[in-house]
Phi, psi and omega in degrees: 000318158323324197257313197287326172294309171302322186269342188286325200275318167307326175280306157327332189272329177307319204264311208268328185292279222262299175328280188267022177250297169339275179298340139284008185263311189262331167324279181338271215331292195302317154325314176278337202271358180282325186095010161293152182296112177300341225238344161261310201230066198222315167333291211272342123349285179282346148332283189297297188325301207293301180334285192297318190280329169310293194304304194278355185272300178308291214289336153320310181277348184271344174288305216289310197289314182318342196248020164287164171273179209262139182263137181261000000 
């Protein structure tokens, strides 16, 4: 249960620390510097990313973790 704990608070510190502090700082720029309205289409954009790196970051770090020995 432990190792199950470990890994959702390592996959939340990827996604919501890196990810989406990343992709929201820089998506807006490059829209406007695209000349898109940053403020329509940067929501959803940063949506679908932080949605996939979230998903793909938990199943990754639980392949990673599954293969430690289990602590008694």
């Amino acid at each position: 249960m432990l190792i199950l704990g470990l890994v959702l608070a390592s996959a939340m510190i990827l996604n919501l620390g890196l990810m989406a502090g990343f992709s929201g700082a820089v998506i807006p720029l490059v829209l406007k510097a695209l000349k898109f309205d940053p403020a329509m289409g940067a929501g959803i954009i940063v949506t679908g990313l932080t949605d996939a790196f979230g998903f793909l970051s938990f199943l990754g770090l639980a392949t990673i973790f599954q293969r430690l020995p289990e602590p008694n």
